[in-house]
Each structure stands twice: as C-alpha cells, then as structure tokens.
C-alpha positions in Angstrom: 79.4 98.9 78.6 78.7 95.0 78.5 79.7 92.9 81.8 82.2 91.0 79.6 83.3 94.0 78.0 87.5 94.5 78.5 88.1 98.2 79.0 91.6 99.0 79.9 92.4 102.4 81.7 95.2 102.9 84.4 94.8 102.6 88.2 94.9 106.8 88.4 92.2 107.2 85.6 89.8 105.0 87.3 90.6 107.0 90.4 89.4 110.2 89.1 85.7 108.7 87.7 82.7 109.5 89.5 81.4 106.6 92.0 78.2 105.1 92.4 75.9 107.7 94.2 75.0 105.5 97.4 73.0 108.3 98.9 70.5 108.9 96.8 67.3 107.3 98.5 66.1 104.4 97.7 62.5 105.0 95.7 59.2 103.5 95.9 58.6 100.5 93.2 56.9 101.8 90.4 53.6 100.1 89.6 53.7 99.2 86.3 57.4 97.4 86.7 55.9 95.8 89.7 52.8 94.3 87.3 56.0 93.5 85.0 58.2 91.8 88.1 54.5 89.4 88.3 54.6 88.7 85.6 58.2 87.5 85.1 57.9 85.7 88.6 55.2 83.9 88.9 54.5 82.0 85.3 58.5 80.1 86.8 57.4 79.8 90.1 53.9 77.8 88.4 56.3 76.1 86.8 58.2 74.8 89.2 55.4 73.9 91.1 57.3 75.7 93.8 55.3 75.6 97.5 55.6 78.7 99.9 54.3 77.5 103.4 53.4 80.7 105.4 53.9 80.4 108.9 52.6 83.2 111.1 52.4 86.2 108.6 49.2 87.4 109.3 50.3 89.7 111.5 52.8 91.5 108.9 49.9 91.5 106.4 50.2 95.5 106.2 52.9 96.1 108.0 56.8 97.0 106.9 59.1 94.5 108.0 62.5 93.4 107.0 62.9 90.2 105.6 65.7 87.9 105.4 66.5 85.6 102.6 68.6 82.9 102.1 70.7 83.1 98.9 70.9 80.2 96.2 70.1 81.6 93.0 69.2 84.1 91.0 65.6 82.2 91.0 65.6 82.9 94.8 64.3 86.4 93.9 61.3 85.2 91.6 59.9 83.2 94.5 60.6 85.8 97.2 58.1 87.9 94.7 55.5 85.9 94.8 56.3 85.4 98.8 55.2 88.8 99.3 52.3 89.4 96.8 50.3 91.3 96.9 53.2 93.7 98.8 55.8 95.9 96.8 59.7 95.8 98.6 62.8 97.6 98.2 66.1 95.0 97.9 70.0 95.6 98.7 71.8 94.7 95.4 75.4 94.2 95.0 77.0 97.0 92.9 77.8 94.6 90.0 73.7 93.9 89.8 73.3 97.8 88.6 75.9 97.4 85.4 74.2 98.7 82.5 70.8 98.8 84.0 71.2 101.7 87.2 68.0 103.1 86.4 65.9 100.1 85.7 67.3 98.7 89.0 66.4 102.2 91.1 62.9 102.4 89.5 61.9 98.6 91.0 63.1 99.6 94.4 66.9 98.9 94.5 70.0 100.4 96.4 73.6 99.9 95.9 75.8 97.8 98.1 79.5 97.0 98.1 80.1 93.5 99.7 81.4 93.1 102.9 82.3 96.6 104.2 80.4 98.2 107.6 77.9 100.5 105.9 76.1 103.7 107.8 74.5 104.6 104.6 72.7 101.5 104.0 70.5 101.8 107.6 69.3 105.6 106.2 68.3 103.4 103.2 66.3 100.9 105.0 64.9 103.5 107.6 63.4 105.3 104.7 62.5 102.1 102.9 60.5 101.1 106.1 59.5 104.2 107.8 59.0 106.2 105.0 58.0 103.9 101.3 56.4 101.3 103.7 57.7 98.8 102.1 58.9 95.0 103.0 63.1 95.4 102.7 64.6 92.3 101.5 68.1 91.8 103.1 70.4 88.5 102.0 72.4 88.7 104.6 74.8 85.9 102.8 75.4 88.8 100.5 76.6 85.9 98.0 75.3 82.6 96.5 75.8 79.0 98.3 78.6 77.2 97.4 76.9 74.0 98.3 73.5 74.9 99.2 74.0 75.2 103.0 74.4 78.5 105.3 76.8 80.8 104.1 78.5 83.3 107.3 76.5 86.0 108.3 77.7 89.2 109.7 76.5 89.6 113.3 75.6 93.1 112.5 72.6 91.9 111.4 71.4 91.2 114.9 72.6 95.3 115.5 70.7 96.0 112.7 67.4 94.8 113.7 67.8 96.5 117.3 68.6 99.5 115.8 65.6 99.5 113.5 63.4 98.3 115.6 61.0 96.8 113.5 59.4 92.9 113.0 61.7 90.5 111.2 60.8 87.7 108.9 63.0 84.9 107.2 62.4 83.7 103.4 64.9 79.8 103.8 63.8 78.7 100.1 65.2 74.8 99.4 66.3 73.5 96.4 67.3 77.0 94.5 70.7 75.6 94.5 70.0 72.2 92.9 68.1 73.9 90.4 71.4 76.0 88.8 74.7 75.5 91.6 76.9 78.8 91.6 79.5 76.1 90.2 77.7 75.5 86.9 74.3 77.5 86.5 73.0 75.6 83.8 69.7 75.3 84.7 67.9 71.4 85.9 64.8 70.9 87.1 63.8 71.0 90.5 60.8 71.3 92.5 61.2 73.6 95.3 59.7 75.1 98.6 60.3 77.8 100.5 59.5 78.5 104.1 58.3 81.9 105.4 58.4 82.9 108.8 57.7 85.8 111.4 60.5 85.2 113.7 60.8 88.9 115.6 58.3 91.1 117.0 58.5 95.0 116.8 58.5 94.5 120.6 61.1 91.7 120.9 63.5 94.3 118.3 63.5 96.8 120.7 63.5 94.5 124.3 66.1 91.3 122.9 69.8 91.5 122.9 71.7 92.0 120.0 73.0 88.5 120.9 69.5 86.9 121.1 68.4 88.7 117.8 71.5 87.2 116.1 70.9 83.9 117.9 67.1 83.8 116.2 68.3 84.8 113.4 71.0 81.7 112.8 68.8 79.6 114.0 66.3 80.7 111.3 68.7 80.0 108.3 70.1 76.4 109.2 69.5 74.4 105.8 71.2 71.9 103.7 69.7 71.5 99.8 71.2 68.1 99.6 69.6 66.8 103.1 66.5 68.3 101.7 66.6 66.6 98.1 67.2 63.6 100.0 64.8 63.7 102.4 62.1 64.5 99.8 63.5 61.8 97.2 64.2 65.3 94.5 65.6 63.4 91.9 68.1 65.3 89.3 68.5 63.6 86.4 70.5 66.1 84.3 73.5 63.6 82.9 75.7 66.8 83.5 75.0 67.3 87.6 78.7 66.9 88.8 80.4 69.1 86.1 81.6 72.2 88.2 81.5 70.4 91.4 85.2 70.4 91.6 85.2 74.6 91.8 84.2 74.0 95.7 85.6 70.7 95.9 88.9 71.2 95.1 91.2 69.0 97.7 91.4 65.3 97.1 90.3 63.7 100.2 92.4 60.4 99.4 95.8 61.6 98.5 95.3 65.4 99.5 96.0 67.0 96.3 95.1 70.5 95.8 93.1 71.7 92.5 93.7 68.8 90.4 89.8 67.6 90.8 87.9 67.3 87.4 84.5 66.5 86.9 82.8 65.1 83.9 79.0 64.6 83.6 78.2 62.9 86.8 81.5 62.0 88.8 84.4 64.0 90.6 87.7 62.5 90.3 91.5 62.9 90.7 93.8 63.5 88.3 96.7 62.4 90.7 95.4 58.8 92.8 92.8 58.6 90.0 90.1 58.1 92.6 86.2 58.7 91.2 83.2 60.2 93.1 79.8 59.4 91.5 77.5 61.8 91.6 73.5 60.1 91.9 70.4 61.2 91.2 69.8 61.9 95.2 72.7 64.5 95.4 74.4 61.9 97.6 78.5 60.7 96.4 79.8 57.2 96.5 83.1 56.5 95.3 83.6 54.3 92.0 85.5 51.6 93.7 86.6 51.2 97.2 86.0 53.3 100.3 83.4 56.2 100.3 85.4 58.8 102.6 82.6 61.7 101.8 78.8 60.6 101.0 77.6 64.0 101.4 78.9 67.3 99.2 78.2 69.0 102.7 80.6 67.5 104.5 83.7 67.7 102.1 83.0 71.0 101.8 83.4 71.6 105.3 86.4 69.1 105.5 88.5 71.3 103.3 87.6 75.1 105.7 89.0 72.0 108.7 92.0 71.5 106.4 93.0 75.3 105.6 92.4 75.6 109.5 95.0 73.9 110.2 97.4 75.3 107.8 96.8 78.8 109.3 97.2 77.6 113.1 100.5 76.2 111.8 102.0 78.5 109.8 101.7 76.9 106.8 98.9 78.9 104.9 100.1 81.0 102.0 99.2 81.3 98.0 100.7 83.7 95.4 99.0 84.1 91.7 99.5 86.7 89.2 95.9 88.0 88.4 94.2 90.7 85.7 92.7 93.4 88.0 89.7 94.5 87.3 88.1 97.6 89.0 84.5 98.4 89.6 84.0 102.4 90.4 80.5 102.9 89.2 77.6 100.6 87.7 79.2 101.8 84.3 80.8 98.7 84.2 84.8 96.9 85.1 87.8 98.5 84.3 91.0 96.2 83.5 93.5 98.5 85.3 96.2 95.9 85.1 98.3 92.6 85.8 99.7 91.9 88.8 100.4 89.2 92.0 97.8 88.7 94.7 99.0 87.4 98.1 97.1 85.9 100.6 98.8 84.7 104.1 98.5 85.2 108.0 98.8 89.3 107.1 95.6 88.9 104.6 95.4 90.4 101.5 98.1 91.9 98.9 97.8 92.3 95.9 100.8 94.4 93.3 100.1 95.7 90.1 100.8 97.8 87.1 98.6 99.0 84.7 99.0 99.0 80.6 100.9 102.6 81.0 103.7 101.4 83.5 102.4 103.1 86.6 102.4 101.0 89.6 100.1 100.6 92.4 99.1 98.1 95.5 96.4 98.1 98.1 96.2 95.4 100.7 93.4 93.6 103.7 94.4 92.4 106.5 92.2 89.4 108.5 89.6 91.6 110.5 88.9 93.9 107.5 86.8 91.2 106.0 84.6 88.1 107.4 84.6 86.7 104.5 85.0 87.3 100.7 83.0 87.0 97.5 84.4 84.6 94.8 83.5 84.2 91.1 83.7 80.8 89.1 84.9 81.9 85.3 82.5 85.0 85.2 81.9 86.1 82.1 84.6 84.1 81.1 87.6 86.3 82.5 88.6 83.2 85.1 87.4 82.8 88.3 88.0 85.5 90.7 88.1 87.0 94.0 86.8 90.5 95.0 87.0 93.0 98.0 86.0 96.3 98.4 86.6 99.8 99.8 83.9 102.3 100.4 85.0 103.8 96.9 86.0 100.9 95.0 85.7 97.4 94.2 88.7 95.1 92.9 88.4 92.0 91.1 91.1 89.6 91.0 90.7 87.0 87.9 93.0 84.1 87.2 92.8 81.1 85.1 95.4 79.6 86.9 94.1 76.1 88.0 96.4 76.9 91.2 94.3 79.5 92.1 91.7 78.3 94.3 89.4 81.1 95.3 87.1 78.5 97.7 90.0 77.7 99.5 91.2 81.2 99.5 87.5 82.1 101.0 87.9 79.4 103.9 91.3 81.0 104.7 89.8 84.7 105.0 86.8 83.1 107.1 88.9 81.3 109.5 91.3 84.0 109.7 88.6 86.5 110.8 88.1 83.9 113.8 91.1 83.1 114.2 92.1 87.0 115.0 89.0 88.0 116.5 88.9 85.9 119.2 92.6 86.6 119.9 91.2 89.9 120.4 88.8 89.1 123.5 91.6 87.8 125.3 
C-alpha cells in the first residue's frame, strides 16, 4: 500500500490487525546497504559543499555513543552519514518512515517509534544497539521537523535516558537543513550548509551528573536559529518562490489579529483581511511592503503567536472544533481511513468523535499531560494538513482541508497546556 493510498475499513477492523512488532531487536546495518547509504549521502553532501566541524570526537573514534541530532530535513540524515563515517549506526524512525519499506528500513539499522508516548521498549533497543551491535544510536530527540528552523521541545526524558544508559553523548546541530526544503514547502533551494559535532558527555559524567544537569547540557547543546545563521553568514536564497508556505506556521496576522487568512505568493506573506504584505528577502529576514515592520525575523512571529494562544488558555478563551477524515496507522502496512468525524481541542485536550463508512461509532480522547507536544502535517500527501497522536497500539491522523483548522496553533496550545498543568502539579 502507497502512502497516499485511501483504504477505508471501520474503526473495529483496524482494531483486529496485527501491530507493528516493536520488540524485535534492532539489527546490525548490513554492509552492502551501508556502501549503498555512502553512496546516496555523500555525492549531496559534495554538493552542497556542506562543512562538518568536529569538535572533540577523537575520543568516540571506536567507541558506542548516542548521538543527538537536530531535526530540519530529511537531508539532515545524509549529512549525519557522512558525520559518522567511517562508523555504521542504528536510528529511531517514526512508524510512518517504515510504510511500504519495513524490511529495507530494519536491514540499515532501524527500529520503530510512535511519537510522543513514554516508551520502555525503545531503551532495550538502544541498550542492545550500544552494548551489543556497537553501534553510534542516532536519537532526534525533536522527533519532528522545525517549523522555522529553531529548537523544537524536547522531552526531558532524554536527560533520564542518558543516566540510565550510561554511556558518552554527542550532538549533530546541522544549520541551514531547513532553508534548504522548510517543512512548509519542501521544494528543494539551494543552500550551503554546516553542521557542528560535538562530545558533550562523558561515560563518567552519564553515570555522576543529575538528570537535571544532563538535560541542562543537552538544551544547551541544541540552541539554533537557521535564519540568525543565513544571516550571519550572508546565505543568500534566491528561489523566487521562498515565502510560499510560510503562512502554514505563520498563520495570525500580527496587524489586525486575524486567524488563518495569511497567503503567501512567491516571496511575501500577506493578509487577506487589512491587506498588510510581508516581503520575504534573500537574507530570510521580513520587512513589511509599506509602513511599520512589526516582525523582521520569522523567529520571532513564530514565537509571538505560542505568546498569543497562551493567553487564550490562561483566560479561558482557547477552544477549536473541525470535522476531520481519520486516518489510522496500526502497522507500517500503510493508513487506514476509518472515518469522518469532529476533533476537539480545549483546556480538557483532545476529543475527537467519529464514525466509520459502516455506521459504527467510536471516540478516543488526550488530555493536556498525555502529550508535550504533538506532530502536525502540512497537506501530506495531499489528504490536508493534519494532526496526529498516538497510543502504544495505534496512531490517529486527523486531516482537514479546512483553512480554519490551524494545526500550528493547535500545536502551541497542546505545548503550553503541558506547562501550563504541569507546573500546577508541583504546587
């Protein structure tokens, strides 16, 4: 079955498949698809004229190490190859990454995740991955792309991870993987990039720092901005098409504080209600096409808007409703459409109702501290964008093409909600 496949079953038949087999152990890469993963890597990396500085590896020449990348692009995995060479390495893949291809992706060293969910499983994976294959574990601990090439949340089990393990950490922060092809529009421009790798934990400091000092490292290690960067380097993008998408993440006008009427065409952001235009230049940065410049920096509107759906939540105001075509994700044999149905986000988190092609009804529901954060979808595969969470047996998409349904603000909502109810819990 095809990604963009349609396959319609009810929400009880997809119950009864067989789910992906997260406990069968992660294998050693096999040597010829290694030769094969050089040779798809590094002729794009040449041509990119892509730099990795190496600080302080030396001492992890031979040694198994976890390694922590920061997540752009799907280029982000060609340069991580080359990173490593001559080494071989194991990678967490999303479940969706294994549809159609399960056994290509187990015979180069890959094992199943589902997003955001508290795993045991996955540390037997790495343990054996480290301990056992010997291998360098990639981890992307964003577990999703950059919506505006800056830090994505991290879960702080990443810090209980590495004291747990025990083992030396590195960090892989690659810049300008997300001006090259934006999760808002992935049609590809070209970019020079660099990458930075560096041995930030010690087998010894795993075992003797805090989970709190581990984590602290850590998000220290994986503060970047691609826009400060392109600027900074003068990274021009010339591409006449560099805004279109933009208005995915930037959805709220910051002038008359409409909500998802942005559009974008070829280089500028504007809004369809006040009519005020955003150019987009060849530096990343925004100016506005006549008067005042609220936003210069992509950055800092994004961030404006999680500020903005703060507020709504600390004052009761937060709340969306969308019907939505449900999609569900058992195995890597592909989505199911199980059905239409409304999806609900508010204070209480997630609801979503449904009923499949057959009549039979069904519902399942998050609330705020069952997820830090969510992964969204811009028009994937052309079924709308889309919102997904998952259980330890399933994963469910939620598409609309509903220009009312605004999946980065919906994100914000689920981040802030998380802190917003976890800290009311330390009180």
């Amino acid at each position: 079955m095809k990604i963009s496949d349609i396959v319609y079953k009810s929400f009880s038949e997809v119950a009864t498949m067989p789910r992906f087999d997260f406990e069968r152990k992660v294998q050693k890469q096999r040597r010829p698809l290694t030769l094969l993963a050089w040779a798809l890597a590094f002729p794009e990396v040449r041509k990119r004229k892509a730099q990795i500085f190496k600080h302080n590896m030396e001492p992890l020449k031979k040694e198994p190490y976890i390694l922590l990348c920061n997540h752009n692009a799907f280029y982000d995995f060609k340069v991580a190859t080359k990173a490593i060479y001559p080494r071989r390495a194991t990678y967490i893949v999303a479940i969706d990454g294994f549809i159609g291809r399960e056994k290509l992706m187990r015979e180069v060293g890959c094992y199943g995740k589902r997003k955001f969910i508290n795993d045991i499983g996955l540390v037997k994976q790495i343990k054996h991955s480290l301990n056992v294959l010997k291998h360098v574990t990639m981890i992307y601990p964003e577990a999703r792309y950059s919506h505006v090439g800056t830090t994505s949340v991290m879960p702080d089990s990443t810090g209980k991870l590495v004291k747990l393990l025990k083992v030396p950490v590195a960090t892989l922060i690659c810049h300008g993987h997300h001006l090259s092809a934006p999760v808002w529009n992935l049609k590809p421009r070209k970019v020079h990039t660099t990458a930075d790798m560096t041995y930030i934990i010690t087998k010894e400091e795993a075992e003797t720092l805090s989970v709190e000092e581990i984590n602290k490292r850590i998000n220290e290690a994986f503060v970047y901005d691609d826009y400060a960067w392109q600027k900074a380097n003068n990274i021009h993008v010339t591409e006449e098409f560099r805004a279109e998408g933009l208005h995915k993440v930037l959805y709220k006008c910051p002038h008359c504080l409409s909500e998802g009427k942005m559009a974008t065409k070829g280089n500028v952001i504007s809004c369809t209600v006040c009519n005020k235009g955003y150019e987009m230049d060849t530096l990343g940065a925004i100016k506005a096409l006549e008067g005042e410049s609220i936003f210069t920096h992509i950055p800092t509107w994004y961030e404006w808007q999680r500020d903005e759906v703060r507020k709504e939540i600390l004052n009761g105001t937060y709340k969306f409703e969308v019907e939505v075509d449900i999609d569900s994700l058992p195995s890597s044999k592909g989505f199911y459409r199980i059905g239409k149905g409304v999806l609900t986000h508010d204070e209480q988190g997630f609801v979503v109702k449904g009923k499949s092609h057959n009549g039979e009804e069904f519902s399942f529901s998050k609330t705020p501290l069952e997820n830090y954060s969510i992964h969204v979808e811009y028009n994937y595969f052309g079924r709308g964008d889309g919102i997904s969470f998952s259980y330890p047996q399933d994963t469910f998409y939620m598409f609309s093409h509903d220009p009312n349904y605004l999946v980065t603000k919906a994100h914000f909502a689920v981040e802030e909600l998380y802190k917003i109810k976890h800290a009311e819990l330390k009180k």
